[in-house]
N, CA, C, O and CB atoms as a CASP TS submission, in Angstrom:
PFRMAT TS
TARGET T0000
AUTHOR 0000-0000-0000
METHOD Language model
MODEL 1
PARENT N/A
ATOM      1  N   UNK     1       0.844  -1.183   0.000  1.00  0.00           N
ATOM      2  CA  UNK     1       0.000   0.000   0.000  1.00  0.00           C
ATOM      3  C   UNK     1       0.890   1.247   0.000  1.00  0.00           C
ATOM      4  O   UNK     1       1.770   1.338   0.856  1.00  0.00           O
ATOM      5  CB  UNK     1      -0.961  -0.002   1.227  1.00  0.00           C
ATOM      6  N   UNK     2       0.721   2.175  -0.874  1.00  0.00           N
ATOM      7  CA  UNK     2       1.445   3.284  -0.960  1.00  0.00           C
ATOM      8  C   UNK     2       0.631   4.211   0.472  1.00  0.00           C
ATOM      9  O   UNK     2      -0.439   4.007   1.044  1.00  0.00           O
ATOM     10  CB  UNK     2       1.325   3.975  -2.700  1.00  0.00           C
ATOM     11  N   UNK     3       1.805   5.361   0.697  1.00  0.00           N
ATOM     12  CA  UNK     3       0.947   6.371   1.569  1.00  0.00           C
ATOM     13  C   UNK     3       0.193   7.079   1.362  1.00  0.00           C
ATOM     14  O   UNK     3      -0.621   7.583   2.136  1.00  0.00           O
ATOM     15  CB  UNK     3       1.349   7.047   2.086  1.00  0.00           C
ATOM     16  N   UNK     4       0.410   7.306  -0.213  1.00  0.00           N
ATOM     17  CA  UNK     4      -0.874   8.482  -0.601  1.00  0.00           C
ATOM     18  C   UNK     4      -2.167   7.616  -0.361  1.00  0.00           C
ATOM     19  O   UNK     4      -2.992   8.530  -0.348  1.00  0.00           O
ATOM     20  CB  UNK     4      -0.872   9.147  -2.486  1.00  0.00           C
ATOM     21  N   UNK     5      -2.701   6.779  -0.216  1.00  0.00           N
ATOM     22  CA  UNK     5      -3.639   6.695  -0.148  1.00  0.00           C
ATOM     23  C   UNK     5      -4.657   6.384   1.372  1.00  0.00           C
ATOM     24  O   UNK     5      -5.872   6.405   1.569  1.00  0.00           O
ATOM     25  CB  UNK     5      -3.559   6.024  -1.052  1.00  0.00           C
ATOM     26  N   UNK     6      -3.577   6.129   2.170  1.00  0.00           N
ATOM     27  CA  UNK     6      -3.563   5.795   3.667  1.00  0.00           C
ATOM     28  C   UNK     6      -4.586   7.452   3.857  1.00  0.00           C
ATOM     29  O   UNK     6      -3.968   8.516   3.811  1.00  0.00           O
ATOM     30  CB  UNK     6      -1.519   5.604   4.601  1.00  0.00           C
ATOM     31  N   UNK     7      -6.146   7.446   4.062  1.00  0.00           N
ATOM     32  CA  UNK     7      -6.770   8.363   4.683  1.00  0.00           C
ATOM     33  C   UNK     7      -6.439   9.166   5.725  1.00  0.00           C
ATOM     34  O   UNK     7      -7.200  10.017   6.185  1.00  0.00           O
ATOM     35  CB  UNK     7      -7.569   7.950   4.941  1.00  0.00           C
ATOM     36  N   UNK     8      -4.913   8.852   6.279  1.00  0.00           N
ATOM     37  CA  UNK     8      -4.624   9.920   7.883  1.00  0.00           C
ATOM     38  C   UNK     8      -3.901  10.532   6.582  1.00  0.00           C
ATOM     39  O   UNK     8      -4.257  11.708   6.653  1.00  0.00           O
ATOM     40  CB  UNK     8      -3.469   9.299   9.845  1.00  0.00           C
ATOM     41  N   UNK     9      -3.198  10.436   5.584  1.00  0.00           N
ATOM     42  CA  UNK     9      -2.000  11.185   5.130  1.00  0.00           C
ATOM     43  C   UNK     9      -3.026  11.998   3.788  1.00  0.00           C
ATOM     44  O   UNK     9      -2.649  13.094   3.372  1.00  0.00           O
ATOM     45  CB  UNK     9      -0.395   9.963   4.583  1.00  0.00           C
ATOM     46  N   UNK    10      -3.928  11.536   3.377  1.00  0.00           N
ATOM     47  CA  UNK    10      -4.754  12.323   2.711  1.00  0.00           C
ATOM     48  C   UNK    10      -5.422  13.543   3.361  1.00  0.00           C
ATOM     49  O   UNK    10      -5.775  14.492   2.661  1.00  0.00           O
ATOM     50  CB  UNK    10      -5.634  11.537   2.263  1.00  0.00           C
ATOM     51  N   UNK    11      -5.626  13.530   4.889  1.00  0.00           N
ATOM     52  CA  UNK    11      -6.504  14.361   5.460  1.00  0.00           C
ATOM     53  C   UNK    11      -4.801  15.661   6.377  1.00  0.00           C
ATOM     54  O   UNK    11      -4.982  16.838   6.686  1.00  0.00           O
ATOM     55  CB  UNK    11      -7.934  13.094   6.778  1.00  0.00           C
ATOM     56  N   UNK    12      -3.919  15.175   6.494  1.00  0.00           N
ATOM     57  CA  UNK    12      -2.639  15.824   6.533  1.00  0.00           C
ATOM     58  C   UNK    12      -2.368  16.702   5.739  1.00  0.00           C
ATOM     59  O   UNK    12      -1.953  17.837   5.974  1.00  0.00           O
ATOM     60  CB  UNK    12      -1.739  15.119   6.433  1.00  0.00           C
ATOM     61  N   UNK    13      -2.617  16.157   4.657  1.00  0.00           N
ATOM     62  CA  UNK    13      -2.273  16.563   3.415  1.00  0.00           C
ATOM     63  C   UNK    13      -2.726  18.139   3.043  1.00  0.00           C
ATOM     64  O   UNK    13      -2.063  19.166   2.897  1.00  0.00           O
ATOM     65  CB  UNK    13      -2.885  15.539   2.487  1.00  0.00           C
ATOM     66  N   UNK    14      -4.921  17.703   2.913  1.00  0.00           N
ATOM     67  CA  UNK    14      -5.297  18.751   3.397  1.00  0.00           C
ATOM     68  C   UNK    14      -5.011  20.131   4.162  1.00  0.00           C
ATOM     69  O   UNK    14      -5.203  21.337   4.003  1.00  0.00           O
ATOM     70  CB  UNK    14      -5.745  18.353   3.735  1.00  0.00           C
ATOM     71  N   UNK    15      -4.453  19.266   5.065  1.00  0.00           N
ATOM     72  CA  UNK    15      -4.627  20.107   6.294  1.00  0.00           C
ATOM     73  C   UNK    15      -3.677  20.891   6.355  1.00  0.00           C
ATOM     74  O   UNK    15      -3.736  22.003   6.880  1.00  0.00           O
ATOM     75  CB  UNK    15      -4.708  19.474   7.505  1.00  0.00           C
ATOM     76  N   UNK    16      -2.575  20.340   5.760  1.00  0.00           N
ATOM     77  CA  UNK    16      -1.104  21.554   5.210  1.00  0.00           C
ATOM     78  C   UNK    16      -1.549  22.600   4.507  1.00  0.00           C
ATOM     79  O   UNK    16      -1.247  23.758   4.796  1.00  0.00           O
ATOM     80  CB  UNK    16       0.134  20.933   4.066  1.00  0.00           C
ATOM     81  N   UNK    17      -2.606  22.145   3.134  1.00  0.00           N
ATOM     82  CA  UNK    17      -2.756  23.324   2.432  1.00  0.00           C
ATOM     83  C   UNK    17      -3.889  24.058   3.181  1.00  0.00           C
ATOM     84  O   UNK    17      -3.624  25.260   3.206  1.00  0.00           O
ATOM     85  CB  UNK    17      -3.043  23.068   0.915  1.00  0.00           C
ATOM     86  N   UNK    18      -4.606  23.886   3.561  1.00  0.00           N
ATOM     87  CA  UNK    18      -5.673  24.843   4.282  1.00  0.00           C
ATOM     88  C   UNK    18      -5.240  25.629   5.168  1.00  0.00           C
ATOM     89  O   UNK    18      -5.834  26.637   5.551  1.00  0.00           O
ATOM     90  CB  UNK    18      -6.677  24.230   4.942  1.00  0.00           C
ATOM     91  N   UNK    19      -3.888  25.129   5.673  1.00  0.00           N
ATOM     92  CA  UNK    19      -3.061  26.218   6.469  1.00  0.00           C
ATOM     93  C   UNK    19      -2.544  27.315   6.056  1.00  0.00           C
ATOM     94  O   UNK    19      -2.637  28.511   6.328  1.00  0.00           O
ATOM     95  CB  UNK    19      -2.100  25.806   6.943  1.00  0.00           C
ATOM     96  N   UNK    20      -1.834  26.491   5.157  1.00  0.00           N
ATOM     97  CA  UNK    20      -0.745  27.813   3.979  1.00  0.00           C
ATOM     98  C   UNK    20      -1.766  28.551   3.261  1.00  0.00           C
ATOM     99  O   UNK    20      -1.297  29.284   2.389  1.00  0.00           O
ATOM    100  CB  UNK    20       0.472  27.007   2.442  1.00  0.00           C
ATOM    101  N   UNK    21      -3.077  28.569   3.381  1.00  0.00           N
ATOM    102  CA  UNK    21      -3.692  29.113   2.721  1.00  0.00           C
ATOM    103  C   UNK    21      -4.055  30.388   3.572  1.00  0.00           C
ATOM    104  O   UNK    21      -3.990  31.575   3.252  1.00  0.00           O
ATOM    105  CB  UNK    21      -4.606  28.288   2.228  1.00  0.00           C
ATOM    106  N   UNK    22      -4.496  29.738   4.868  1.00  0.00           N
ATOM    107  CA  UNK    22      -4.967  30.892   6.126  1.00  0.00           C
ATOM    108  C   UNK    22      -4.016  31.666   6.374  1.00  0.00           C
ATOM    109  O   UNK    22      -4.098  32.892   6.447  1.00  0.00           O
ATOM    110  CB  UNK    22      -5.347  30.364   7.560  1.00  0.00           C
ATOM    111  N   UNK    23      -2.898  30.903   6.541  1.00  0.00           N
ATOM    112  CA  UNK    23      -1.996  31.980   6.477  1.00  0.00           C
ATOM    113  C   UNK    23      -1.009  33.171   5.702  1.00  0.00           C
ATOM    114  O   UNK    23      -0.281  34.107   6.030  1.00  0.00           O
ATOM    115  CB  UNK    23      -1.574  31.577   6.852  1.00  0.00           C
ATOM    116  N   UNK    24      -1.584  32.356   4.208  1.00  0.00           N
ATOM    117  CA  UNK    24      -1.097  33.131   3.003  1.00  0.00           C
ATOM    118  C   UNK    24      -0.760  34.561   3.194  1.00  0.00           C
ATOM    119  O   UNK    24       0.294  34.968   2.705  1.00  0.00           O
ATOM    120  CB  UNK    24      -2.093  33.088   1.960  1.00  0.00           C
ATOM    121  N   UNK    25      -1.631  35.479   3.935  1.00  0.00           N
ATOM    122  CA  UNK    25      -1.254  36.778   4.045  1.00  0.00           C
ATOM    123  C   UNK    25      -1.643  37.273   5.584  1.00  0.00           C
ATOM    124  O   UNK    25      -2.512  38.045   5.990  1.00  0.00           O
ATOM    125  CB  UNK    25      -1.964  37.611   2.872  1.00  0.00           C
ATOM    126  N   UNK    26      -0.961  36.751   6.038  1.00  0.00           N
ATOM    127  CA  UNK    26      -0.639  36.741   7.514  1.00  0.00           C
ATOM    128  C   UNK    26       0.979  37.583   7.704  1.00  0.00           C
ATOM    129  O   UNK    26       2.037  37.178   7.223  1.00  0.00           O
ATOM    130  CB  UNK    26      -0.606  34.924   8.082  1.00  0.00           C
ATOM    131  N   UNK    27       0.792  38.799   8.513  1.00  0.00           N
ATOM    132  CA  UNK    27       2.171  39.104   8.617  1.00  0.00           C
ATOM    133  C   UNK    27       2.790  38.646   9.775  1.00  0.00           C
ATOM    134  O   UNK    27       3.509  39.571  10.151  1.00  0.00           O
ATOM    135  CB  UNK    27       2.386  40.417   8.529  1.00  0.00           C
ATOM    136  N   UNK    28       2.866  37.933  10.353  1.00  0.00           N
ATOM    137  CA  UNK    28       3.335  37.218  11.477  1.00  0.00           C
ATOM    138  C   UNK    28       4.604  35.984  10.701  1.00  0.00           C
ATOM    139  O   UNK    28       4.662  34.756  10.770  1.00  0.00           O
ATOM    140  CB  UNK    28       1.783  36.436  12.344  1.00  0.00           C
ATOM    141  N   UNK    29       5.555  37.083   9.939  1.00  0.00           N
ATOM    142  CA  UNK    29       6.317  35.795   9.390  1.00  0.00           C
ATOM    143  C   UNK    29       6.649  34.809  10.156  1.00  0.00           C
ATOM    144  O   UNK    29       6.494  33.699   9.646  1.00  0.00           O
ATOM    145  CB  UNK    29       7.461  36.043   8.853  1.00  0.00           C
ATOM    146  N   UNK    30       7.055  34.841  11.211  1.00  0.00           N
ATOM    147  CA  UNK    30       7.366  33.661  12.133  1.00  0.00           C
ATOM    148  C   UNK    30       6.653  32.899  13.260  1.00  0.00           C
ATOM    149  O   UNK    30       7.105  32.123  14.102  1.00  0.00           O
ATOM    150  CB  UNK    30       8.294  33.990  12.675  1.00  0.00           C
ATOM    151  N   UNK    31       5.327  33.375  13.019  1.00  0.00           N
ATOM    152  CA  UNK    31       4.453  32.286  13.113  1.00  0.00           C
ATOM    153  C   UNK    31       4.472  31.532  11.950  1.00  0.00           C
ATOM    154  O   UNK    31       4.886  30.382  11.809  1.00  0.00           O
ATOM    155  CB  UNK    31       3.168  32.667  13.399  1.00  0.00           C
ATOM    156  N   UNK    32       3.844  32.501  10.887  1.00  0.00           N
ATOM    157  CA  UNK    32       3.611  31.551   9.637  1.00  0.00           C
ATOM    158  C   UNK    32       4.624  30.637   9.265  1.00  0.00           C
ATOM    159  O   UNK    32       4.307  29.533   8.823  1.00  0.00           O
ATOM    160  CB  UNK    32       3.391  32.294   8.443  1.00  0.00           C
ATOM    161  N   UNK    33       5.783  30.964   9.391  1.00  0.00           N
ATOM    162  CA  UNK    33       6.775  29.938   8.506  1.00  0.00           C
ATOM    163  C   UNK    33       6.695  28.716   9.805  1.00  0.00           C
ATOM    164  O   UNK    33       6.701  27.567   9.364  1.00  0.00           O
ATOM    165  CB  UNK    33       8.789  30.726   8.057  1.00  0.00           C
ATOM    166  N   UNK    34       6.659  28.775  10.556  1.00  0.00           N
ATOM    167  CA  UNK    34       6.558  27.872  11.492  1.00  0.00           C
ATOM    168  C   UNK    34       5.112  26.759  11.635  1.00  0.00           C
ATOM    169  O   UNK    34       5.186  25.544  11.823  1.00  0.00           O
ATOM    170  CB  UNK    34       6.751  28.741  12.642  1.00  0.00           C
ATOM    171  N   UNK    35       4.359  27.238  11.547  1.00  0.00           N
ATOM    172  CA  UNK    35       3.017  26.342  11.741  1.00  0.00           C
ATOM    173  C   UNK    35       2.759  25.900  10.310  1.00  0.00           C
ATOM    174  O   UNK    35       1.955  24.993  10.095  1.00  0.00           O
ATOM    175  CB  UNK    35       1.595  27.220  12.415  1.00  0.00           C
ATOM    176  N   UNK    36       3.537  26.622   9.131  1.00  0.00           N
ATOM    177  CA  UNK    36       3.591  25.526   7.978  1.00  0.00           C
ATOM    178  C   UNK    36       4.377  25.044   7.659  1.00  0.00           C
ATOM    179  O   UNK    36       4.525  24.575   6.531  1.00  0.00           O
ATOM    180  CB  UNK    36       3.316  25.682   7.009  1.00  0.00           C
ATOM    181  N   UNK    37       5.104  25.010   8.526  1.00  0.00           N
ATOM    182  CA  UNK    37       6.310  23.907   8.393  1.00  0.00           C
ATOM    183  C   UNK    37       6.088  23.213   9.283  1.00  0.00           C
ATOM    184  O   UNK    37       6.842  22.319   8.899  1.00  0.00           O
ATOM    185  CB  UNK    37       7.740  24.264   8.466  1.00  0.00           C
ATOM    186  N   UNK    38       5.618  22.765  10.340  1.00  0.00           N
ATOM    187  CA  UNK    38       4.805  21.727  11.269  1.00  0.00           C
ATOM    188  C   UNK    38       3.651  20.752  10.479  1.00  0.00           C
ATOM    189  O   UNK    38       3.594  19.522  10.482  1.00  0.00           O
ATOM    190  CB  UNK    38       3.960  22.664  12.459  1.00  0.00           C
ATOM    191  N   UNK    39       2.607  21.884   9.691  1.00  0.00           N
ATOM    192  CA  UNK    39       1.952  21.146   9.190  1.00  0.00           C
ATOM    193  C   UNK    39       2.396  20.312   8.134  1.00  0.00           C
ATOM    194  O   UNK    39       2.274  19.088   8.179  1.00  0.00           O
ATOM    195  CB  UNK    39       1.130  21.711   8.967  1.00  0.00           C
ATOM    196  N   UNK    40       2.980  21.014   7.047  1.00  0.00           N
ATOM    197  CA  UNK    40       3.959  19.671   6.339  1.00  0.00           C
ATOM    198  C   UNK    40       4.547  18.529   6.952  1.00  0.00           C
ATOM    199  O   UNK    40       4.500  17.384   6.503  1.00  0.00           O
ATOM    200  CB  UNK    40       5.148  20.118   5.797  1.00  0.00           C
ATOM    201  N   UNK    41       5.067  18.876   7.932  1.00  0.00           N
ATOM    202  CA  UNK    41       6.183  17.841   8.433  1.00  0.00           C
ATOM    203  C   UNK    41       5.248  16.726   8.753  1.00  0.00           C
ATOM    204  O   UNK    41       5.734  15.595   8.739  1.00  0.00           O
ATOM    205  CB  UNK    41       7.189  18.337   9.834  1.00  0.00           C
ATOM    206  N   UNK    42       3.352  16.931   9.182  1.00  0.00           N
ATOM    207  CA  UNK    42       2.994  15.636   9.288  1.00  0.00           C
ATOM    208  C   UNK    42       2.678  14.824   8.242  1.00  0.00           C
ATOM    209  O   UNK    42       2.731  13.625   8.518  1.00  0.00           O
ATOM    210  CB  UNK    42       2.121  15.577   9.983  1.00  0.00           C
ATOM    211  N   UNK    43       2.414  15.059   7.300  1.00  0.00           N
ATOM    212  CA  UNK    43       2.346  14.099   6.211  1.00  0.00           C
ATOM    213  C   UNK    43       3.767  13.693   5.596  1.00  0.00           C
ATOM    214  O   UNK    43       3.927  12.842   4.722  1.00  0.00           O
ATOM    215  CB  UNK    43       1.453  14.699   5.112  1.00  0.00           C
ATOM    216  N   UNK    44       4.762  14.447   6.202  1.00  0.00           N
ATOM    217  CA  UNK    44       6.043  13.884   5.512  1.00  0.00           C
ATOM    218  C   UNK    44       6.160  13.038   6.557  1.00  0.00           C
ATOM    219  O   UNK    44       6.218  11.875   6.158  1.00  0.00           O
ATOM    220  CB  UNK    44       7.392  14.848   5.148  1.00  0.00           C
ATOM    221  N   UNK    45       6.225  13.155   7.869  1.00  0.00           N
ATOM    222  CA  UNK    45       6.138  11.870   8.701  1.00  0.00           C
ATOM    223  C   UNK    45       5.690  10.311   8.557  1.00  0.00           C
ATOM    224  O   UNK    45       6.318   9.305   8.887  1.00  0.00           O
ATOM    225  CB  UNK    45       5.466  12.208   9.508  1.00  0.00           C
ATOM    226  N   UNK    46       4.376  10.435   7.945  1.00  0.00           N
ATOM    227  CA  UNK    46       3.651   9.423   7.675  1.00  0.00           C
ATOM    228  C   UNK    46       4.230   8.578   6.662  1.00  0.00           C
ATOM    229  O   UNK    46       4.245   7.348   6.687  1.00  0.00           O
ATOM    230  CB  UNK    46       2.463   9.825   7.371  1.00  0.00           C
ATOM    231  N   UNK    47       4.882   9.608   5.436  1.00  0.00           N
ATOM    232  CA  UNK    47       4.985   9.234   4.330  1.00  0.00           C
ATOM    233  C   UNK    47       6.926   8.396   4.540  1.00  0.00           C
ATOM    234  O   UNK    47       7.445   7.534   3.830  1.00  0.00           O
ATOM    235  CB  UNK    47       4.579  10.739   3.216  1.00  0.00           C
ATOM    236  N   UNK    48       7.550   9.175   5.867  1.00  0.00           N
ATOM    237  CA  UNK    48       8.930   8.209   6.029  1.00  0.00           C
ATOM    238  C   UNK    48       8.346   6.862   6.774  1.00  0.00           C
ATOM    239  O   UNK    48       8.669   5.868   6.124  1.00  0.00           O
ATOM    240  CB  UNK    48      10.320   9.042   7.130  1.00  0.00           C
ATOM    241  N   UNK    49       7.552   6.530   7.990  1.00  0.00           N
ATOM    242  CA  UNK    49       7.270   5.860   8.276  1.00  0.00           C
ATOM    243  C   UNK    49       6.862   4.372   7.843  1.00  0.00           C
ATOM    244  O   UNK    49       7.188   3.316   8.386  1.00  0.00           O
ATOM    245  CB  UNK    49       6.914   6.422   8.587  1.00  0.00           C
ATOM    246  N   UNK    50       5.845   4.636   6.416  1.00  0.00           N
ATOM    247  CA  UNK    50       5.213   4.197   5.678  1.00  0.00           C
ATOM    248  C   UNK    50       6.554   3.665   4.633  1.00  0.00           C
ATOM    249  O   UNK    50       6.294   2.700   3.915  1.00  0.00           O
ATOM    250  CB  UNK    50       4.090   5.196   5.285  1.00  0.00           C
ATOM    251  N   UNK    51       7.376   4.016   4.576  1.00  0.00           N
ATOM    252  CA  UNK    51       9.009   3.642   3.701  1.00  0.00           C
ATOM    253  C   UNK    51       9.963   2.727   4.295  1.00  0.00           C
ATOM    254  O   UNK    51      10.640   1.826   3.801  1.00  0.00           O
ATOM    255  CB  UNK    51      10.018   4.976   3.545  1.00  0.00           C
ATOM    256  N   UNK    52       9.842   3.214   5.575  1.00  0.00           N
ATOM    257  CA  UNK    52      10.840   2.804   6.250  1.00  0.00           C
ATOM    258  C   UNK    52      10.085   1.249   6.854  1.00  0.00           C
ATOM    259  O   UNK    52      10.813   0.275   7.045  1.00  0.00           O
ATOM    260  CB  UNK    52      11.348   4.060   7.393  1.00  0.00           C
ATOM    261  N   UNK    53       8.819   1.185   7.070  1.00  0.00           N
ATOM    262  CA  UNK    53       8.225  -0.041   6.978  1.00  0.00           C
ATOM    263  C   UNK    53       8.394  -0.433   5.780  1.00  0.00           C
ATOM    264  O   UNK    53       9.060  -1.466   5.829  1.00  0.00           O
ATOM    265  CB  UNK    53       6.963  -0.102   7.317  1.00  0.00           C
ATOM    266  N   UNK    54       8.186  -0.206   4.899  1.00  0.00           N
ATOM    267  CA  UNK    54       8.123  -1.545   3.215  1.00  0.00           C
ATOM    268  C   UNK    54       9.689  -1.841   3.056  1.00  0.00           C
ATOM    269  O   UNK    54      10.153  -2.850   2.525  1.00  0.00           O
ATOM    270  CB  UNK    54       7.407  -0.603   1.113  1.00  0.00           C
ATOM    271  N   UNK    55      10.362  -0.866   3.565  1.00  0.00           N
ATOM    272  CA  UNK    55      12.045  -1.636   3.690  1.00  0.00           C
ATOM    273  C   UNK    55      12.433  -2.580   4.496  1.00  0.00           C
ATOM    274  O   UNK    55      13.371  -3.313   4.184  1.00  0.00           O
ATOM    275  CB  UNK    55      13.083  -0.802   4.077  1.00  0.00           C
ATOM    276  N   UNK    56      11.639  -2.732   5.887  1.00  0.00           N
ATOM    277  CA  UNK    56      11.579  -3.421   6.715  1.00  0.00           C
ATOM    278  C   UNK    56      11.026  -4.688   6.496  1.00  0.00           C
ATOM    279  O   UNK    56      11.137  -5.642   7.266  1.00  0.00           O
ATOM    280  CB  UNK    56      11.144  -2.852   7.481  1.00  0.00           C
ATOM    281  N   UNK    57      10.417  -4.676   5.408  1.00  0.00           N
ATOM    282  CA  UNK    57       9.045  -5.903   5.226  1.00  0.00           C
ATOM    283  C   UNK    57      10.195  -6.666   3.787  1.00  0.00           C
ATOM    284  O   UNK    57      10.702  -7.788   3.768  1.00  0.00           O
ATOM    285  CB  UNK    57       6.697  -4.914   4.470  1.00  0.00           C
ATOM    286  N   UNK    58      10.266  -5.863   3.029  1.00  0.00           N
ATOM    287  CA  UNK    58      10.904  -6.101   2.267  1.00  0.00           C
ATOM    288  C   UNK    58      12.319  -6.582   2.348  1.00  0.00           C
ATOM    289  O   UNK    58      12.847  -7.040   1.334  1.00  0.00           O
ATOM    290  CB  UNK    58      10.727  -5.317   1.772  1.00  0.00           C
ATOM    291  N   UNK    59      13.078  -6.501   3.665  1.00  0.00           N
ATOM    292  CA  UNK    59      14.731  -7.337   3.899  1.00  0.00           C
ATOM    293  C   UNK    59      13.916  -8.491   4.592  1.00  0.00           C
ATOM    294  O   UNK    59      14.751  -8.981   5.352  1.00  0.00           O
ATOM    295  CB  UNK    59      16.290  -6.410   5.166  1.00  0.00           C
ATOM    296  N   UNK    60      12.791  -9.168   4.744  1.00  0.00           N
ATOM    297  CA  UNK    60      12.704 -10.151   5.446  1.00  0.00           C
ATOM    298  C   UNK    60      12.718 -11.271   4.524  1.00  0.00           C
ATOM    299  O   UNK    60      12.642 -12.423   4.950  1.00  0.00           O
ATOM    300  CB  UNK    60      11.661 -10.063   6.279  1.00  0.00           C
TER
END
């Protein structure tokens, strides 16, 4: 199973851009660069996890 399709990393996914969106014109640069770079980082999470298992599955 790939991650894109795993429903927590689809709804992550979302949830990154609905951020970068709210915050699109937000002058609080350092909030903003920060809480969208959090929100990315969870679907990139999912998506090492999800790798680093099929490598795991895959040396057995």
């Amino acid at each position: 199973m790939q991650f894109e399709d795993l429903a927590v990393w689809q709804r992550s996914a979302d949830l990154a851009c609905e951020i970068y969106i709210h915050f699109k014109s937000s002058k609080e640069f350092g909030l903003k660069d920060q809480i969208t770079r959090s929100a990315l980082s969870i679907s990139s999470n999912i998506a090492g996890a999800n790798f680093e298992r099929a490598c795991a599955a895959s040396k057995r």
